[in-house]
N, C-alpha and C positions, 0 to 999 in steps of 0.2 A: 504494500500500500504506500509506503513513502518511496519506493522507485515513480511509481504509476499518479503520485502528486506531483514529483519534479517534473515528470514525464507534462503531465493537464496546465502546471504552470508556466512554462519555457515554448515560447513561440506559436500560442494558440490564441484563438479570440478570446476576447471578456467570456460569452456565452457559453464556448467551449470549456472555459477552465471553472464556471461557474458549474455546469451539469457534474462535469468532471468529479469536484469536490463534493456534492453532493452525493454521487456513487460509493465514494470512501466513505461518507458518514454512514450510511448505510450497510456499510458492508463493517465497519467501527459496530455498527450497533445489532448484526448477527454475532459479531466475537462476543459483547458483551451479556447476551444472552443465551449464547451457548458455555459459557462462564459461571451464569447463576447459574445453568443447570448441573454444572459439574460442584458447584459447591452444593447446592440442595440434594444431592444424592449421596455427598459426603464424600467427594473425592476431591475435594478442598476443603481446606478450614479457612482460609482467611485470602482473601483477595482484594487489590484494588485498581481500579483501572483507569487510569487519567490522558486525558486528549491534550495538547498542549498545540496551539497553531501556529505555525510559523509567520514572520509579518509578512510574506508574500501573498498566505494567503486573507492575512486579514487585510492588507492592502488589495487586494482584487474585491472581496467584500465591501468593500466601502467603497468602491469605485462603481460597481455595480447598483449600492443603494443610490446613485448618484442618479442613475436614468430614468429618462420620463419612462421609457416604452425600449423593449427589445427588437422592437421592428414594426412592420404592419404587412397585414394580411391583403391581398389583391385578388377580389374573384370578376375572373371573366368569363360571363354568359352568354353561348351558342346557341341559339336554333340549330338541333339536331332531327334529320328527318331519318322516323326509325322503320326500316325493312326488314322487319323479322316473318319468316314464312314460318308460319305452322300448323304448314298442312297436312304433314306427316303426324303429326300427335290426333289431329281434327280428324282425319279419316281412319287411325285408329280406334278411337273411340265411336265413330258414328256405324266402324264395322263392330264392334263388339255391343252395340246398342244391337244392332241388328240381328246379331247371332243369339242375345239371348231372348228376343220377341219372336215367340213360337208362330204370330200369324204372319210372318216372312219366311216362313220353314216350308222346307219340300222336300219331301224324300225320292232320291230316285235310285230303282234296282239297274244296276250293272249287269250281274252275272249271277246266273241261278245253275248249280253245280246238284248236280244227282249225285248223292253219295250213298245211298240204298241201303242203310246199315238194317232197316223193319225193326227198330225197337225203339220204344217211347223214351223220349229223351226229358232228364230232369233240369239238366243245368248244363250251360254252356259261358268261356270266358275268354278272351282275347289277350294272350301273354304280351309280355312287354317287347317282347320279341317280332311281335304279328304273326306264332304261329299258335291255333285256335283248337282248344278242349272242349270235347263235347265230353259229358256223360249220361251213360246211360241210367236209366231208371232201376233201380239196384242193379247195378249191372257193372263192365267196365268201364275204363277211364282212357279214351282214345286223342289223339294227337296227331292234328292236321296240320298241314303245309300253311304259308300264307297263301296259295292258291288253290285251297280248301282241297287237296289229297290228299287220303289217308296216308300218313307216317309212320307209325305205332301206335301198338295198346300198353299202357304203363305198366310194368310187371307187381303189380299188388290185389289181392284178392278182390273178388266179384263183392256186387251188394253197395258199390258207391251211393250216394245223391249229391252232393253240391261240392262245390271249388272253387278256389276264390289263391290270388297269386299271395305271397308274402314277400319275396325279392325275385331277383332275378332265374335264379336257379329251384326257389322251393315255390310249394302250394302245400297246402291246407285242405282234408278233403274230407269232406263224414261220412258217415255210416252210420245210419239211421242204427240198424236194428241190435249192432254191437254198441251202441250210447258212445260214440269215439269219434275223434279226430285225429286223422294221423296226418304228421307235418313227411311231406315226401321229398327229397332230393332229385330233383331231375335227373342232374347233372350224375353224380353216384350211382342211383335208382333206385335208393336206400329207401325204408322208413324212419328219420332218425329220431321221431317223438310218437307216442301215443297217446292224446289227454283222454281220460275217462271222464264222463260224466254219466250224470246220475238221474236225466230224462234221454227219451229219444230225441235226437237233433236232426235238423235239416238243412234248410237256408244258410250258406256262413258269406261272409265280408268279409275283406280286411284293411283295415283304415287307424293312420296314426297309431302306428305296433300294436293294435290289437284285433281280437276277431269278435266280431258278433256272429251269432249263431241263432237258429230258431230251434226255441224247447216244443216240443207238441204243438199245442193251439195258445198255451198261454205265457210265453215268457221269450225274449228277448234278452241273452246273455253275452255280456260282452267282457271276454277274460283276454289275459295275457298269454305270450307263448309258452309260460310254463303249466297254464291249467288255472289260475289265480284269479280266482271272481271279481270282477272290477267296478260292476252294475252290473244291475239285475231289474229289468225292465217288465211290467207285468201288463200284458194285454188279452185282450179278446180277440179272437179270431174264430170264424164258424169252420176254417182249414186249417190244417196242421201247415206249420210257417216254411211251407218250400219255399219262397223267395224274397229276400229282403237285400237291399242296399243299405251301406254304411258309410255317411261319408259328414265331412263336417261338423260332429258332434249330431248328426241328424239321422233317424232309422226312417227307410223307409221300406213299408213291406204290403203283399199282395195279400187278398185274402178271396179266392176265384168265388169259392160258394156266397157268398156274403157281396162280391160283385164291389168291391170297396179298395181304393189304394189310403194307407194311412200312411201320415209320416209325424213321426214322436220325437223328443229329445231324449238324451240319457236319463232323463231322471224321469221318463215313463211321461210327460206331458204330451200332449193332442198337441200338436203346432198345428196340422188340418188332414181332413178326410176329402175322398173324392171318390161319389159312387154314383153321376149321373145316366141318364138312359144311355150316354155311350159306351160303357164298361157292360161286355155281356161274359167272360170267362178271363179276367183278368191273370197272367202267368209272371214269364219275367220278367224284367229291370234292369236298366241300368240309365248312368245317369252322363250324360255330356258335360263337358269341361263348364260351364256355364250355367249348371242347377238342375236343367229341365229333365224331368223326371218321363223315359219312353217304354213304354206299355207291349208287352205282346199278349194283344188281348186274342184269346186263342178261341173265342165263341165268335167274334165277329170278323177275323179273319183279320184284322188290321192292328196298323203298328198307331196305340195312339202318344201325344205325348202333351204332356203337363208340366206348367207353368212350375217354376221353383216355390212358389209363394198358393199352389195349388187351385188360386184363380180362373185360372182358365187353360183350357186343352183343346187340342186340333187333335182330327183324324189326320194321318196322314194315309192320304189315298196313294195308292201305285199305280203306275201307269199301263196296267196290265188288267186283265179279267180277276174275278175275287179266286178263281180256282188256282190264280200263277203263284198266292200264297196263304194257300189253306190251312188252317190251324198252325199257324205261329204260335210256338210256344219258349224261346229263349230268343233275345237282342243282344248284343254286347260292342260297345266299339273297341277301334286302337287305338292304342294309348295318344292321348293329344292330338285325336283327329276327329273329321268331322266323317268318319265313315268306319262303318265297322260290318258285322253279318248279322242272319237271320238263320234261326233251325225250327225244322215245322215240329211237330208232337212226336211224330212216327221214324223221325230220322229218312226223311227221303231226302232232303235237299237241303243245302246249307243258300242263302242268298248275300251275295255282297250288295250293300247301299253304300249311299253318299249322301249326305244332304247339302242343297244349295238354296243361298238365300233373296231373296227379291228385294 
């Protein structure tokens, strides 16, 4: 500190040697305080610490008190004409308005793939991958191409219903009539978890590390990957809960006999129901980047879909005869897109869509 004073006093402005010395007081007045706290801990008994100024710098001090003003301040204001584009932000947002107002929606079928498997399929799900799991209604668990050919059957016992991904490599699959879920390994082929539980289950999701699952007709359980109950969601259903979505802290599930899509928070509240004269055998779900909840209503032949806020629903028609997609009963997209497939009840034909917006 007395290098870095001679240094502030010797060939600098008033102003300069003024902040200068300033600095040094300051930095005088952390020693002096890192000082009481060496004595208040008791690793000093007695201290004392004196500043002593040299007359140069009391001579700058007094030369300083001397002035009106350290200077003065000069603003110059321009008329500035401002050219900002953004119309890239603007048309971002007016496509995302768009995409989540369901009466600008259209769904349109691609490709309709005969896969001829003749058994009633429970549940179907679109890997991260794009390549697409059907399974069968207690039955097994097959694995198609992104261009919907059969692949392989997963080597784990018959009697599946529902499957739902966990990462890249695992899924999660139940079996109803063993009360289980087994966590599978693709990759491996392994089963490397078995959770027991203590109803029959159906329906499973998997969202924010954990899985929700459908108990019979009345409970909604949503545990960890070790098996660990997390909520425990208690509803009504006139169906035992084949299918339900979990996303957002939001369940949302089917109930065909009862003609009803409900969607509840974790703590079992009604956020709302939708059971109007369009829902005639309502099946799977799944939901779009953007909320809207899509229906494969498997009595009236059509994919419908509904509003995030359950307000309101469009049929979405196909451009086809009602026979080109009879009894729809699973939807699923790819991951982050606006297109995904379609599997009728029977396993005859898997359909790829798209949706485009107006």
């Amino acid at each position: 500190m007395k290098e870095h004073l001679q240094t502030v006093t010797t060939n600098t402005s008033k102003l300069q040697s003024f902040l200068g010395v300033h600095q040094i007081e300051q930095q005088v007045h952390q020693c002096e305080r890192y000082v009481e706290d060496l004595e208040n801990d008791g690793r000093t008994k007695e201290f004392e610490m004196k500043m002593k100024q040299k007359d140069e710098v009391k001579k700058i001090l007094s030369q300083i008190g001397t002035l009106e003003s350290l200077g003065e301040v000069l603003v110059a204001r321009t008329e500035v004409v401002m050219n900002i584009d953004t119309s890239v932000k603007r048309e971002a947002q007016v496509e995302s308005q768009e995409k989540s107002n369901i009466n600008n929606m259209t769904m349109n079928i691609k490709t309709k793939i005969d896969i001829n498997m003749e058994k009633f399929i429970s549940d179907m799900i679109c890997l991260m991958d794009g390549r697409v799991i059907v399974v069968e209604q207690w039955g097994k668990v097959n694995i198609f191409t992104p261009e919907c050919k059969l692949l392989k059957q997963l080597p784990i016992p018959d009697k599946a219903h529902s499957v739902t991904q966990i990462n890249q490599n695992t899924i999660a699959i139940t079996f109803t009539h063993e009360k289980a879920i087994k966590i599978f390994n693709m990759e491996n082929k392994t089963v490397t978890k078995v959770i027991k539980l203590d109803k029959k289950c159906y329906g499973s999701s998997f969202s924010n590390n954990s899985l929700a699952v459908g108990l019979e007709k009345d409970e909604i359980r949503i545990i960890d990957l070790e098996g660990n109950t997390l909520k425990s969601i208690q509803v009504q259903s006139k169906t035992s809960l084949y299918h339900l979505v979990f996303c957002n802290v939001r369940v949302i599930y089917s109930d065909w006999r009862g003609k009803t899509i409900y969607c509840v928070d974790e703590s079992g509240n009604q956020i709302w129901q939708y059971n109007t004269h369009d829902l005639s055998n309502p099946k799977g779900l799944c939901t779009d980047t953007y909320g809207n909840i899509f229906v494969a209503d498997n009595g009236s032949h059509r994919i419908i879909v509904i509003s995030k806020d359950g307000q309101k629903s469009k049929a979405l028609f196909i451009e086809e005869s009602i026979s080109g997609l009879y009894s729809p009963t699973c939807i699923c997209f790819k991951r982050n897109e606006s297109s995904g497939f379609i599997c009728d009840e029977f396993g005859n034909y898997l359909r790829k869509f798209s949706l485009s917006y107006r």
